[in-house]
KOLVEXGU-506416 format. One record per residue (C-alpha): residue in one letter; x, y, z. Coordinates in steps of 0.2 Angstrom, whole numbers, padded with zeros to 4 digits, always signed. Layout:
% KOLVEXGU-506416
aXYZ ...
***
This chain:
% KOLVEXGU-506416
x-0154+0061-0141 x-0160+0056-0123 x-0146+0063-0114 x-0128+0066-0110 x-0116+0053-0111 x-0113+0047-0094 x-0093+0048-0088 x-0082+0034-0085 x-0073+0026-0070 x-0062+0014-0062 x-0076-0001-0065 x-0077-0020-0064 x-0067-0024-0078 x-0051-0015-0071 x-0043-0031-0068 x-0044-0039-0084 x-0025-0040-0091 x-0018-0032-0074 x-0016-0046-0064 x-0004-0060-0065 x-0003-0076-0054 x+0011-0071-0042 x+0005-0053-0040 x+0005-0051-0023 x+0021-0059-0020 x+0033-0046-0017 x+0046-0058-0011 x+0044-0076-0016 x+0035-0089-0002 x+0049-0095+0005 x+0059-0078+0008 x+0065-0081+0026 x+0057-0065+0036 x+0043-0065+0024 x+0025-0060+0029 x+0006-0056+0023 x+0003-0037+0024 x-0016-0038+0023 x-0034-0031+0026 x-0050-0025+0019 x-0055-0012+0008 x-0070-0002+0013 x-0079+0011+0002 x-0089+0027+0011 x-0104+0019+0018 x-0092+0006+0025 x-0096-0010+0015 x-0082-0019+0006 x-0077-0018-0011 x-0077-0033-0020 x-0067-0028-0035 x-0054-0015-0030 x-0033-0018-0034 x-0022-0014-0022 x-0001-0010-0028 x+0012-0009-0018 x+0030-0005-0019 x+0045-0003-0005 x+0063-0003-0003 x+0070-0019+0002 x+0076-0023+0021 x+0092-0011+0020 x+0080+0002+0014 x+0087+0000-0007 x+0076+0001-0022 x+0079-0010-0037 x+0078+0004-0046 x+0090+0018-0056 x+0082+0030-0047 x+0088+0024-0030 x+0100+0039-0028 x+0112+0025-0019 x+0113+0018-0032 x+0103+0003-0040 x+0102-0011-0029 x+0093-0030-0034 x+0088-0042-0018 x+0086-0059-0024 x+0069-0068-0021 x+0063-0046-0018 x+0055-0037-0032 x+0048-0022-0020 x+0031-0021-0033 x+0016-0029-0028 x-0003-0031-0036 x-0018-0040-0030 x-0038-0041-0031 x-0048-0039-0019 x-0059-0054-0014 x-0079-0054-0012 x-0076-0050+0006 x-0063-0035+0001 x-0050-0043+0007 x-0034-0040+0001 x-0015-0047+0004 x+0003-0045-0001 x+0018-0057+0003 x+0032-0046+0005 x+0048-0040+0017 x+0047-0026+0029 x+0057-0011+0022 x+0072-0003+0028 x+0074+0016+0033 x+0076+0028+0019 x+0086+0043+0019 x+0075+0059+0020 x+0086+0072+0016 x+0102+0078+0028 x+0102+0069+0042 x+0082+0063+0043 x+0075+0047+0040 x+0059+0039+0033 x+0053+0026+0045 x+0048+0006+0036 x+0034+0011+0024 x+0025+0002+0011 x+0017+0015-0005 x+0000+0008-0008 x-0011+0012-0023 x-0029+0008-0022 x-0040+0006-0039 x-0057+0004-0035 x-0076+0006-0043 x-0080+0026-0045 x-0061+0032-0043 x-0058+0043-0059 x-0039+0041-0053 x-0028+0028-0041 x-0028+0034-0023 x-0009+0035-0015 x-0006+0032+0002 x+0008+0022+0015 x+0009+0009+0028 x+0016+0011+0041 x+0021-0003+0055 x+0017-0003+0074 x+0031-0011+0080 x+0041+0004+0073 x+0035+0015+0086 x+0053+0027+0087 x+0055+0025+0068 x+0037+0032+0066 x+0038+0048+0080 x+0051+0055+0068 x+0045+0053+0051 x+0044+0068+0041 x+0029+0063+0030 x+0020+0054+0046 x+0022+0071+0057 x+0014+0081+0044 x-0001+0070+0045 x-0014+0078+0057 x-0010+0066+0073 x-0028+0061+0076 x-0029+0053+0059 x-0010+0044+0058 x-0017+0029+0064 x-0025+0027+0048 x-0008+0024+0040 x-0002+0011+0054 x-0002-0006+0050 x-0005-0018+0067 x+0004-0033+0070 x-0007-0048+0066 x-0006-0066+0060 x+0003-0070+0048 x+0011-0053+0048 x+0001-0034+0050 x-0013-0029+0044 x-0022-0015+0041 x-0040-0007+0032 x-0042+0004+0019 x-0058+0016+0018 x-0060+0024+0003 x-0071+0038+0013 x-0081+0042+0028 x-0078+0040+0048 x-0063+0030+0047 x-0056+0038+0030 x-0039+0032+0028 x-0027+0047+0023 x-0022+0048+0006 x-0009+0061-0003 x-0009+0070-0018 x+0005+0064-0027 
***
């Protein structure tokens, strides 16, 4: 025996069987108000990765999940399905068609500014890495956020998506200088 065995990662057959052709269409092409929530995913000396999988999922405009769980109560928005996948290109690149969330109630009388979950898969991740995004033109939204404010507020703007065409965008990296935050969930 030459040695132990070595362990096992996320690695670059992940997106075999975990894609499907309209992935990262949350809401379908022709959804009026639809947009591309997009960017690049970096890895710790900076340099995009080429075969990482981003997920998404988001309430709909009026801040309802199609979902049971929804404590409003189930709610489905045609042409919406809230969930999202897609691969990341040979430039890191990634993009998802979707609707910009509603509000969600937090609890008394708080709310949860428009936020998107996002789940990234990547090469040497032993498990997905949880984070939101969040949207720059929600500036008032954003200042009272209860999950926002506990974020140290020299790294929030890690979770703020910028407006851009053809809709906001925003990178992800994994580590380092520019580290976007992630939560343990």
């Amino acid at each position: 025996m030459s040695g132990s065995t070595p362990s096992q990662t996320v690695g670059p057959y992940l997106h075999i069987g975990l894609e499907w052709e309209d992935g990262a269409y949350v809401a379908e092409p022709e959804t009026p108000g639809a947009f591309w929530l997009h960017g690049c995913l970096f890895d710790g000396a900076d340099e995009p990765i080429a075969d990482g999988m981003i997920e998404t999922w988001q309430a709909d405009p009026e801040g309802r999940f199609d979902h049971p769980d929804d404590p409003r109560g189930m709610r489905e928005t045609p042409g919406f399905r809230g969930f999202g996948r897609c691969s990341t290109d040979a430039e890191g690149r990634w993009s998802i068609h979707t609707l910009k969330p509603g509000p969600l109630p937090a609890g008394g009388t708080e709310t949860e500014a428009p936020h998107v979950d996002m789940s990234v898969f990547a090469r040497g991740l032993l498990q997905r890495l949880v984070t939101r995004i969040y949207f720059a033109d929600e500036e008032t939204a954003n200042a009272s956020d209860p999950v926002l404010n506990g974020v140290d507020a020299g790294r929030r703007h890690t979770l703020i998506a910028k407006t851009s065409e053809p809709g906001f965008e925003i990178d992800i990296h994994l580590q380092g200088d520019n580290e976007t935050v992630f939560f343990n969930v």
